[in-house]
Backbone as JSON Lines, residues from 0, in Angstrom:
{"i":0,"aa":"X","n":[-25.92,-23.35,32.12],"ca":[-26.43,-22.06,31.68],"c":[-27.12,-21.36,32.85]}
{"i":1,"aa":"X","n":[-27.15,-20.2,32.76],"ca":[-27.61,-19.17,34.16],"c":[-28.3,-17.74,33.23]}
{"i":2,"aa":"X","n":[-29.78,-18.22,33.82],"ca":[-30.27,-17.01,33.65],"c":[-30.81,-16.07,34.4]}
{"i":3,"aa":"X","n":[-30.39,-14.3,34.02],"ca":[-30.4,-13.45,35.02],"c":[-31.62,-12.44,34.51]}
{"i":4,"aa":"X","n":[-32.57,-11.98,35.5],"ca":[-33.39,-11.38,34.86],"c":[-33.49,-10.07,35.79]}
{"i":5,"aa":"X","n":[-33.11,-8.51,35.49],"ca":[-32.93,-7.5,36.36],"c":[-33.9,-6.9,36.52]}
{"i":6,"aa":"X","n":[-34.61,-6.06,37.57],"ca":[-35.99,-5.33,37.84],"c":[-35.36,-4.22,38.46]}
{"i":7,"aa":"X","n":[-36.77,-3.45,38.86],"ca":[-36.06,-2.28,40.01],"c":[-35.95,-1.38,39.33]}
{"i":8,"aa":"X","n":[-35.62,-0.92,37.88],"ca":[-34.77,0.24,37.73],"c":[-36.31,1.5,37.27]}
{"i":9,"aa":"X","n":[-35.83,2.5,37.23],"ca":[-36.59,3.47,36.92],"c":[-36.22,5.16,36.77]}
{"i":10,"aa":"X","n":[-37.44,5.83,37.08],"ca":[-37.03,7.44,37.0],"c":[-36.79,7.95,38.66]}
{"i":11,"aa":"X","n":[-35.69,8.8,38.79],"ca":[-35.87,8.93,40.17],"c":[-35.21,10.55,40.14]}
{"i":12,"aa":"X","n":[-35.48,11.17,41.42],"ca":[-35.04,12.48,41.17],"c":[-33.43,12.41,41.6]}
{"i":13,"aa":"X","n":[-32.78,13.14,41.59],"ca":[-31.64,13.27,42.1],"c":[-31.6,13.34,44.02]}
{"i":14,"aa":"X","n":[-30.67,12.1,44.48],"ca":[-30.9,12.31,45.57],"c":[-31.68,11.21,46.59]}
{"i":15,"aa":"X","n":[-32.45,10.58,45.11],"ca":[-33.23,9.55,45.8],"c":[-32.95,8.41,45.95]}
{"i":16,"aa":"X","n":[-33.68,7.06,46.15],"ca":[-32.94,5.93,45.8],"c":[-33.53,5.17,44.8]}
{"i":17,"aa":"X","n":[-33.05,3.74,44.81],"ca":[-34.03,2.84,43.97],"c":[-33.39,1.59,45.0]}
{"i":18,"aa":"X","n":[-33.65,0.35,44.12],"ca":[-33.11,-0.63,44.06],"c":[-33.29,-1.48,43.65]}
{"i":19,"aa":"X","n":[-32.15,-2.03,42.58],"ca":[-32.37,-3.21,41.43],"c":[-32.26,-4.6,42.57]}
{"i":20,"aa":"X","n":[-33.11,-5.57,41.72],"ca":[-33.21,-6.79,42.2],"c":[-32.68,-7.73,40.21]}
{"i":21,"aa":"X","n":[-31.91,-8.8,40.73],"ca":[-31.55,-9.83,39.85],"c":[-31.62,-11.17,40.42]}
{"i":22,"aa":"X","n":[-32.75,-11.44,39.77],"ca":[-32.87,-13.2,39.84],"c":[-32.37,-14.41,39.02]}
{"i":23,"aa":"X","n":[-31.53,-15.06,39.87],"ca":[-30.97,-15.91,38.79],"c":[-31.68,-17.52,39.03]}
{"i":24,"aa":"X","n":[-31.49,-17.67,37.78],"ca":[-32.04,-19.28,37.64],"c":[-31.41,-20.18,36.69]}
{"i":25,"aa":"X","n":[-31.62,-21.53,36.61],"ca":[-30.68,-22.18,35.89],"c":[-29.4,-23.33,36.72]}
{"i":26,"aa":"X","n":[-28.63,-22.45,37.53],"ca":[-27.76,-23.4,37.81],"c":[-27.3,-23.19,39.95]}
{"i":27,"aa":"X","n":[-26.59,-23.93,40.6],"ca":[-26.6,-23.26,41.44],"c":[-26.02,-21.95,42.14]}
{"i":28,"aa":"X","n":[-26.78,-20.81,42.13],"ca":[-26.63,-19.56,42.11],"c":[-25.49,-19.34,43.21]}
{"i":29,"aa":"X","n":[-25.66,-19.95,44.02],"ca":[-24.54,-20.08,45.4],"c":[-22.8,-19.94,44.85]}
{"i":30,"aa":"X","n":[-22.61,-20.64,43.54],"ca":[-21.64,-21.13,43.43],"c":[-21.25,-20.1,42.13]}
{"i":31,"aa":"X","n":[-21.51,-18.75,42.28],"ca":[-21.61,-17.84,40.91],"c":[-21.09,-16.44,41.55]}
{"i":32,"aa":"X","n":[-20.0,-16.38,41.81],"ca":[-19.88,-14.43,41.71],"c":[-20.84,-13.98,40.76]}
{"i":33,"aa":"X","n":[-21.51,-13.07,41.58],"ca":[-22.33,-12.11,40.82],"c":[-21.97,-10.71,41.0]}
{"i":34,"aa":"X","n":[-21.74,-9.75,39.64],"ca":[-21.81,-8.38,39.48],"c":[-22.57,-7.5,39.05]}
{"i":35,"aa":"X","n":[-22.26,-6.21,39.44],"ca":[-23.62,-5.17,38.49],"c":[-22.34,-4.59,37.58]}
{"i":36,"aa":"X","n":[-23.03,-4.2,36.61],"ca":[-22.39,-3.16,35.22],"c":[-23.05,-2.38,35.23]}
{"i":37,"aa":"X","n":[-22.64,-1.03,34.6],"ca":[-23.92,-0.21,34.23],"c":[-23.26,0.6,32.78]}
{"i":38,"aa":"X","n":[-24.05,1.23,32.29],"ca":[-23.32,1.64,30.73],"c":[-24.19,2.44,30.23]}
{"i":39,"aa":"X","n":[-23.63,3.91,29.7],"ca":[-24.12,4.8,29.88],"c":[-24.11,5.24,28.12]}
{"i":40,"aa":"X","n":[-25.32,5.83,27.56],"ca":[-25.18,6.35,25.91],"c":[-23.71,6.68,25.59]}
{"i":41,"aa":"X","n":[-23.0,6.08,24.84],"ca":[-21.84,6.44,24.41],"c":[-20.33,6.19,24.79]}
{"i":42,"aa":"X","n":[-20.87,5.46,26.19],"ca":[-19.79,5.12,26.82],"c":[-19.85,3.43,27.11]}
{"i":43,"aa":"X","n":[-18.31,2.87,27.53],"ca":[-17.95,1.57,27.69],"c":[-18.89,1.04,29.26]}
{"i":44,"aa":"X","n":[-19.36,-0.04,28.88],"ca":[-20.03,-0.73,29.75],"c":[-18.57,-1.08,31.09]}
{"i":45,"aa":"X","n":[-19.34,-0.62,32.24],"ca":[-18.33,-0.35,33.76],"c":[-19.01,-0.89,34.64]}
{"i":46,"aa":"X","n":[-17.79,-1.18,35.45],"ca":[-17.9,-2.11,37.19],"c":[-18.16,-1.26,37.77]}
{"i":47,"aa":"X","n":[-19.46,-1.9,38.75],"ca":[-20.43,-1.15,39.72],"c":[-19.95,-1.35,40.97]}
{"i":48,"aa":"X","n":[-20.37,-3.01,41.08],"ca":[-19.6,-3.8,42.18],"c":[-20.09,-5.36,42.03]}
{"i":49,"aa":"X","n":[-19.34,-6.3,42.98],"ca":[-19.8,-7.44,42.59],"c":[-20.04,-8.42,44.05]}
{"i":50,"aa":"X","n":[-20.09,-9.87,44.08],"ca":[-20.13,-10.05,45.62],"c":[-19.6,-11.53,45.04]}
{"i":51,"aa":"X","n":[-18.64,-11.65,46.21],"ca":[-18.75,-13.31,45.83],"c":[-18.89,-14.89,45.89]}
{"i":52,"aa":"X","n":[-18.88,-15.77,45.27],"ca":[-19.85,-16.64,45.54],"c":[-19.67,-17.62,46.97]}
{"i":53,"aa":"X","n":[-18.73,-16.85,47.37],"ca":[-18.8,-17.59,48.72],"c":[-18.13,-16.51,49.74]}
{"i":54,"aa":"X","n":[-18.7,-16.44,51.54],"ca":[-18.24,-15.48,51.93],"c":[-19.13,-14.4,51.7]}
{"i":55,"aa":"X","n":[-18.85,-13.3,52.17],"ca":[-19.39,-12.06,52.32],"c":[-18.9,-11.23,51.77]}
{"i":56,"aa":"X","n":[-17.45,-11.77,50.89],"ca":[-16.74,-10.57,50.05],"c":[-17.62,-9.62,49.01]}
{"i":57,"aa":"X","n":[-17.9,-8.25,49.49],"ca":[-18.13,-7.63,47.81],"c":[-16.74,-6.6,47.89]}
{"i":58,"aa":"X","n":[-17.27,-5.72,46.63],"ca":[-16.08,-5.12,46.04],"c":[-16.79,-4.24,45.1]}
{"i":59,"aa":"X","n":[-16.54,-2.81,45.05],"ca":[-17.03,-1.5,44.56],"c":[-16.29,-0.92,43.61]}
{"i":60,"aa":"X","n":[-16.51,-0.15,42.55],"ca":[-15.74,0.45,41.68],"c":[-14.71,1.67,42.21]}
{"i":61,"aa":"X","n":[-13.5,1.6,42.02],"ca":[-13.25,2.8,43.02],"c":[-12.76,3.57,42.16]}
{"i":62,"aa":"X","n":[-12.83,4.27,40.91],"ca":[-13.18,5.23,40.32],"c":[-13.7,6.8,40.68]}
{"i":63,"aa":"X","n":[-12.75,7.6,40.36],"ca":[-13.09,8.92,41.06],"c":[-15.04,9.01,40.63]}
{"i":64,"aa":"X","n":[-15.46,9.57,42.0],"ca":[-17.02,9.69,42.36],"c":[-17.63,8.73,41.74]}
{"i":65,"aa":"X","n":[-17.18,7.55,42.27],"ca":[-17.71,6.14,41.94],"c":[-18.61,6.04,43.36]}
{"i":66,"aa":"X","n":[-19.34,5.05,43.31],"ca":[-20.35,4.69,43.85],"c":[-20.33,4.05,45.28]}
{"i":67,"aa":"X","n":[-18.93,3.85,45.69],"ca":[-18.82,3.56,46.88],"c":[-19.27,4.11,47.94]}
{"i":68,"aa":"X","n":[-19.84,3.91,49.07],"ca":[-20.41,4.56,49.74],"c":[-21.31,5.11,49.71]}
{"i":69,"aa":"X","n":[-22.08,4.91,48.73],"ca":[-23.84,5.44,48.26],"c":[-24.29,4.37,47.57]}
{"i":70,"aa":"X","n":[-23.37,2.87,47.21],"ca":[-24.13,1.72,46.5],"c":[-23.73,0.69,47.06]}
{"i":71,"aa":"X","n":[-24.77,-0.3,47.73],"ca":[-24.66,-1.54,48.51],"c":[-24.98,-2.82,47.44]}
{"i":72,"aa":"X","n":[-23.82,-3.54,47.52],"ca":[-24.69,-4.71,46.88],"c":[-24.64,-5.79,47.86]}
{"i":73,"aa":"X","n":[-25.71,-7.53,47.83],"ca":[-26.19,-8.16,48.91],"c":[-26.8,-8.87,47.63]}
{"i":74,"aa":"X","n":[-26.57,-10.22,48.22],"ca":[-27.1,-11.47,47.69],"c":[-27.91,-12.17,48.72]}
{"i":75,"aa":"X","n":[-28.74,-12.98,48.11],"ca":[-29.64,-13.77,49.34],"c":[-30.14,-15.23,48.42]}
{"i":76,"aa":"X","n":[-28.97,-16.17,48.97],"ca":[-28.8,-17.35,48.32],"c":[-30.26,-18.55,48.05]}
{"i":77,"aa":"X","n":[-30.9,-17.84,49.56],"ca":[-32.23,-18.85,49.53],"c":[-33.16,-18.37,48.21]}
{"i":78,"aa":"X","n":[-32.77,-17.3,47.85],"ca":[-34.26,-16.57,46.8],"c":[-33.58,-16.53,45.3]}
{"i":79,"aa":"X","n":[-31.82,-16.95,45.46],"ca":[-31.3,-16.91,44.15],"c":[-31.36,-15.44,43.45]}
{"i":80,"aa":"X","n":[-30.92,-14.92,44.44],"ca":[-30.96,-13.16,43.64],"c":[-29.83,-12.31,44.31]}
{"i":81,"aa":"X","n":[-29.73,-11.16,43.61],"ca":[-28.59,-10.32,44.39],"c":[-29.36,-8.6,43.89]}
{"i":82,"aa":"X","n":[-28.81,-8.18,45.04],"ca":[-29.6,-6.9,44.9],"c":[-28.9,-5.64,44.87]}
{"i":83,"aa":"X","n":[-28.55,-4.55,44.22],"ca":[-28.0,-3.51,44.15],"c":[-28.95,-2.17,45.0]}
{"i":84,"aa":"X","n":[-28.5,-2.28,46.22],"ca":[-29.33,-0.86,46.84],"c":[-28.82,0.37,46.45]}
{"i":85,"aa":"X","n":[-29.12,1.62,45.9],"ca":[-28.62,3.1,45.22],"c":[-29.44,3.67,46.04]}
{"i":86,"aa":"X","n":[-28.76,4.86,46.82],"ca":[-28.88,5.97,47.58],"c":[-27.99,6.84,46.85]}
{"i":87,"aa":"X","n":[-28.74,8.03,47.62],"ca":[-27.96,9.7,47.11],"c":[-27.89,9.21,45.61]}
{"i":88,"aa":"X","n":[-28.46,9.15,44.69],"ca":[-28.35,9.15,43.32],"c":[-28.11,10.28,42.85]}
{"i":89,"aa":"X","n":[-27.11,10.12,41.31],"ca":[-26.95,11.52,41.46],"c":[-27.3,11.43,39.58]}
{"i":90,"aa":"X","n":[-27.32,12.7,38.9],"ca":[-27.46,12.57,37.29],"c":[-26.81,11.97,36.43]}
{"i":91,"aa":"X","n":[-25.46,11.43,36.87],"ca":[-24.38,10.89,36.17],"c":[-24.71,8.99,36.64]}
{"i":92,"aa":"X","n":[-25.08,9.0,37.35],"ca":[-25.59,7.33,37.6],"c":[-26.47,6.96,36.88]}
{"i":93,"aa":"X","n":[-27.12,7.68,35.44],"ca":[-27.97,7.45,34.94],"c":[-27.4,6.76,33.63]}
{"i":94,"aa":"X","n":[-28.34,5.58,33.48],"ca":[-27.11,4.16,33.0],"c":[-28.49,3.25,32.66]}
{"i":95,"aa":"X","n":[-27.89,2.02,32.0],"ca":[-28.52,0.68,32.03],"c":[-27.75,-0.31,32.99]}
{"i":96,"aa":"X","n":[-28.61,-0.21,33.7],"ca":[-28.04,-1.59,34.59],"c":[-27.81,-2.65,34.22]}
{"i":97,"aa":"X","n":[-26.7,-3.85,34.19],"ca":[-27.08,-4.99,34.37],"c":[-25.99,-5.95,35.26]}
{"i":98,"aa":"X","n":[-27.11,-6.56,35.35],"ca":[-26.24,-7.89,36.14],"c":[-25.61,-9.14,35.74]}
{"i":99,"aa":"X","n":[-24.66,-9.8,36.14],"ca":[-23.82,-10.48,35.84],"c":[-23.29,-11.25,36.4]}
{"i":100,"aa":"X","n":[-22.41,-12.92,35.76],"ca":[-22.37,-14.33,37.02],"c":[-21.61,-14.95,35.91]}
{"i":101,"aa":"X","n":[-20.62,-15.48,36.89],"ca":[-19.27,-15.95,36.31],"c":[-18.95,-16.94,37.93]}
{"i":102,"aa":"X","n":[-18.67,-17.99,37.14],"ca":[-18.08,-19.4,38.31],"c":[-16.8,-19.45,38.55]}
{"i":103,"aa":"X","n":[-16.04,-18.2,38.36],"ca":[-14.48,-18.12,38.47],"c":[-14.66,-16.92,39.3]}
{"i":104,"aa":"X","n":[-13.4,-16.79,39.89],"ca":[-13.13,-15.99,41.03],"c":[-12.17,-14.69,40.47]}
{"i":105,"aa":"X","n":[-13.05,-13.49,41.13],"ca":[-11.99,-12.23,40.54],"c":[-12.33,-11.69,39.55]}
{"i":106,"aa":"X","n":[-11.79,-10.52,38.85],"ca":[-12.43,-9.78,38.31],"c":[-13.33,-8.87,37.75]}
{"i":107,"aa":"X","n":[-12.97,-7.47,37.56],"ca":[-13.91,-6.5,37.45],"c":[-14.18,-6.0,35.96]}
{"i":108,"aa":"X","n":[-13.85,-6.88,35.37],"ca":[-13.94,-6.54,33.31],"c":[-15.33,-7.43,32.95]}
{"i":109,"aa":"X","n":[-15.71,-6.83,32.16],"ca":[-17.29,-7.01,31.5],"c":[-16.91,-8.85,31.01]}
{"i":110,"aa":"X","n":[-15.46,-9.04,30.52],"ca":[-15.03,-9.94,30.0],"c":[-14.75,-11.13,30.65]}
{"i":111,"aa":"X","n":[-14.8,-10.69,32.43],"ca":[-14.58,-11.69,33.17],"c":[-16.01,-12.47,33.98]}
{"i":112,"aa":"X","n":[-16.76,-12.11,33.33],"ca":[-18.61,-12.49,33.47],"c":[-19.13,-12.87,32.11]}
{"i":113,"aa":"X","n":[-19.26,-14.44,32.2],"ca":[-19.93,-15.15,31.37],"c":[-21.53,-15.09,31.04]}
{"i":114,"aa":"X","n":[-22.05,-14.6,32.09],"ca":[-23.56,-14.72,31.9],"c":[-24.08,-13.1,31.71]}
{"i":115,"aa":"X","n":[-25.03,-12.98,31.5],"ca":[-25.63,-11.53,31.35],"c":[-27.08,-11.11,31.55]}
{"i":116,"aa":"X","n":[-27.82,-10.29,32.22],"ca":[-29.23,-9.9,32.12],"c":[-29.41,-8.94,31.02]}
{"i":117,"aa":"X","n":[-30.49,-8.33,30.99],"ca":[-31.09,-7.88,29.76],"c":[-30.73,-6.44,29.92]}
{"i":118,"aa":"X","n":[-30.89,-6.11,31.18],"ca":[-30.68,-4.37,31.55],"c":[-31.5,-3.94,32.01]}
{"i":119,"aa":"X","n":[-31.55,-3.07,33.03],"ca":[-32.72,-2.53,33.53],"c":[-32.22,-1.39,33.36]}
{"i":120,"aa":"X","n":[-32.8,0.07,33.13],"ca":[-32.71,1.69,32.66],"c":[-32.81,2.23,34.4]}
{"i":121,"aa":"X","n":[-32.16,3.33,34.35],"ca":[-32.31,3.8,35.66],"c":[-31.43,5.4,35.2]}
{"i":122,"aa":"X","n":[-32.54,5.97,35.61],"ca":[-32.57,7.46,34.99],"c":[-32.72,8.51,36.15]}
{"i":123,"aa":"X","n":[-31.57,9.46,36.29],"ca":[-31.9,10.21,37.54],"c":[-31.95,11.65,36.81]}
{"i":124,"aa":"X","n":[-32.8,12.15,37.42],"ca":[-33.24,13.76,37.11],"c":[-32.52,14.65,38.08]}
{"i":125,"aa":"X","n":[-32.29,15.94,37.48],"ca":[-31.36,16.83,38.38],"c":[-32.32,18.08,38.96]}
């Protein structure tokens, strides 16, 4: 079992940044692709980006005015966490975050991540 607990999120103006932090505990975190989701009132919970559990591979949503290139994600195995950095935020990134860890390789579906955090809110003003 792997538990993920997300921080970081908040009110920010348009433009600004934040950055979520997810700590995982439970099992060894090293050995866990981890992703962000985010999911917005009314709409289907979506791939942010993810990194994986071995290597330096991540991987971004590439979705027209998706987040590439204004959202970094980075894991840091000694502290058991992975971190989503957001720059240039814009009103439409305004979502519940969460994070996510799956011991299989691949995939960008909500369905291919076994574990789940609670959500962190992250609200941008225009």
């Amino acid at each position: 079992q792997v538990q993920l607990i997300e921080s970081g999120g908040g009110l920010v103006q348009a433009g600004g940044s934040l950055r979520l932090s997810c700590a995982a505990s439970g099992r060894t975190f090293s050995n866990y692709r981890m992703g962000w989701f985010r999911q917005a009132p009314g709409k289907e919970r979506e791939f942010v980006a993810a990194h994986s559990w071995s290597g330096g591979n991540t991987y971004y949503a590439d979705y027209v005015d998706s987040v590439k290139g204004r959202f970094t994600i980075s894991r840091d195995n000694a502290k058991n966490t992975v971190y989503l950095q957001m720059n240039n935020l814009k009103p439409e990134d305004t979502a519940v975050y969460y994070c996510a860890a799956d011991s299989r390789s691949g995939g960008q579906s909500p369905y291919d991540y076994n574990y789940w955090g609670q959500g962190t809110q992250v609200t941008v003003s225009s």
